[in-house]
C-alpha positions as CSV (number, residue, x, y, z in Angstrom):
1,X,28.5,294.1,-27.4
2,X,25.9,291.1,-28.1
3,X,24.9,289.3,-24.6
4,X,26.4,286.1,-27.0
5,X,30.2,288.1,-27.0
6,X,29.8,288.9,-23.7
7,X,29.4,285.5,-22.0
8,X,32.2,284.2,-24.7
9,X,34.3,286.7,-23.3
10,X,33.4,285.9,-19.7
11,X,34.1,282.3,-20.1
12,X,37.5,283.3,-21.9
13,X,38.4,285.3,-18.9
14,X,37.5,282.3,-16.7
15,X,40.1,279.8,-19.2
16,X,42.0,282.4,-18.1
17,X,42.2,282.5,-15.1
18,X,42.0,278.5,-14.4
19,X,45.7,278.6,-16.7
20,X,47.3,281.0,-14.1
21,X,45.8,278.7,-11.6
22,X,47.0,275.6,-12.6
23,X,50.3,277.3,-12.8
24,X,49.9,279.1,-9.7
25,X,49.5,275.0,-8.6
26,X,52.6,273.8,-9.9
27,X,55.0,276.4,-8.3
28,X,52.6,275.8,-5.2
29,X,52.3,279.5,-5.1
30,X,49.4,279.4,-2.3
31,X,49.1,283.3,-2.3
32,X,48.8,283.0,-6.2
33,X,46.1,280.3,-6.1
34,X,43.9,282.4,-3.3
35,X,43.9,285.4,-5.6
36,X,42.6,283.5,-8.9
37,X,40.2,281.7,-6.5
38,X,39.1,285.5,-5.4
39,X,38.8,286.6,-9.2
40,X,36.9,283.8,-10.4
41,X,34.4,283.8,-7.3
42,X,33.3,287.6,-8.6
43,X,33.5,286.2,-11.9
44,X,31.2,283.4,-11.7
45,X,27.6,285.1,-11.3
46,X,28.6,287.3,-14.4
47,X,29.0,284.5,-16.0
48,X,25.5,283.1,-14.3
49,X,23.7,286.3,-15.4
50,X,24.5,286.2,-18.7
51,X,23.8,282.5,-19.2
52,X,20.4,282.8,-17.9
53,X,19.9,284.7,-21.5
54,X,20.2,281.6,-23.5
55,X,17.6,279.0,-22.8
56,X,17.6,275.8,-24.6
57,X,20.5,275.3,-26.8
58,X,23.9,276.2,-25.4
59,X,26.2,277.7,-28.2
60,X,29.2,277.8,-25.5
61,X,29.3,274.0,-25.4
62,X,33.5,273.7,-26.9
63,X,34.2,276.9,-24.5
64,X,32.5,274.6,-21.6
65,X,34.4,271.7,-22.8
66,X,37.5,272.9,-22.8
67,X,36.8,274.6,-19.2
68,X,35.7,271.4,-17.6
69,X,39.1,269.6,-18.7
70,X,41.0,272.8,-17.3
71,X,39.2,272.1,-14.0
72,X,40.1,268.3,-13.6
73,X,44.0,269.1,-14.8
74,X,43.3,271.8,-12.2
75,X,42.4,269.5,-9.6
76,X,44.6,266.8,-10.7
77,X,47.5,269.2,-10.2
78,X,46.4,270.2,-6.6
79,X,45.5,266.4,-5.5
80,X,49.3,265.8,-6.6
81,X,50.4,269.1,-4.5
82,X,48.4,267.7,-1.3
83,X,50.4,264.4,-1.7
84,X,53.5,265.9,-1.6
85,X,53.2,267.7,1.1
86,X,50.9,264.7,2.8
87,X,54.4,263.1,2.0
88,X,56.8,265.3,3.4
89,X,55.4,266.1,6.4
90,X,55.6,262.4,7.2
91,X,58.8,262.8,6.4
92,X,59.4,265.8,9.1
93,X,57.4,263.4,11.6
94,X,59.7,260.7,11.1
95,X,62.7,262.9,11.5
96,X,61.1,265.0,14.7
97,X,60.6,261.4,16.1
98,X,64.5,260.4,15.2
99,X,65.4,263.6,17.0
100,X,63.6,262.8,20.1
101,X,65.0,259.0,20.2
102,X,68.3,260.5,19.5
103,X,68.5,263.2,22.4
104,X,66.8,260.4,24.6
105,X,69.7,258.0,24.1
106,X,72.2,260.7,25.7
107,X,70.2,261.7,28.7
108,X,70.8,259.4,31.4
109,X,67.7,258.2,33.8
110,X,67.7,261.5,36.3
111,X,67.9,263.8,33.3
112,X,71.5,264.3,33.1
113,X,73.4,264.4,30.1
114,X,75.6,261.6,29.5
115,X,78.1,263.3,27.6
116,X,79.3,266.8,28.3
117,X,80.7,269.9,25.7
118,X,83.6,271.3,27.1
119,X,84.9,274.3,25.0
């Protein structure tokens, strides 16, 4: 195999991989997303390696392209993800602090409940 094939073939298994990610993203499948991460972090200086064999013109140029808009979807998806949950716990807050204000307005001043469960 040519060190051209090679690197196309590294840089197909990195398009890969980003796909699964961004899906992994989607159903916010944490576990999912750490793996990829894990595969494309041994991936990566493969892929260095074999660039290093092509100085001056890059033939992988539409392969790059293609990656680089993967990426930003990629991180698109997870900035969405962290906004969610940035949202909802918020939300949890709001409802922890409704909670408290709640079980405050039953307790009377000494600590003893104003109302009583009898069963």
């Amino acid at each position: 195999m040519s060190a051209r094939e090679e690197l196309s073939g590294l840089l197909d298994r990195w398009l890969q991989l980003s796909q699964d990610e961004g899906a992994a993203i989607e159903a916010a499948n944490w576990a999912r997303v750490a793996e990829i991460q894990a595969a494309k972090a041994r991936l990566q200086p493969l892929i260095t390696q074999q660039k290093s064999q092509f100085s001056g013109t890059n033939p992988f140029t539409v392969q790059v392209g293609r990656l680089l808009s993967l990426e930003a979807r990629n991180a698109e998806l997870l900035a969405t993800q962290i906004r969610l949950a940035v949202t909802e716990r918020a939300a949890l807050d709001q409802s922890q602090q409704n909670l408290r204000r709640l079980r405050h307005s039953y307790v009377q001043r000494h600590g003893t409940p104003a109302l009583s469960c009898y069963s």
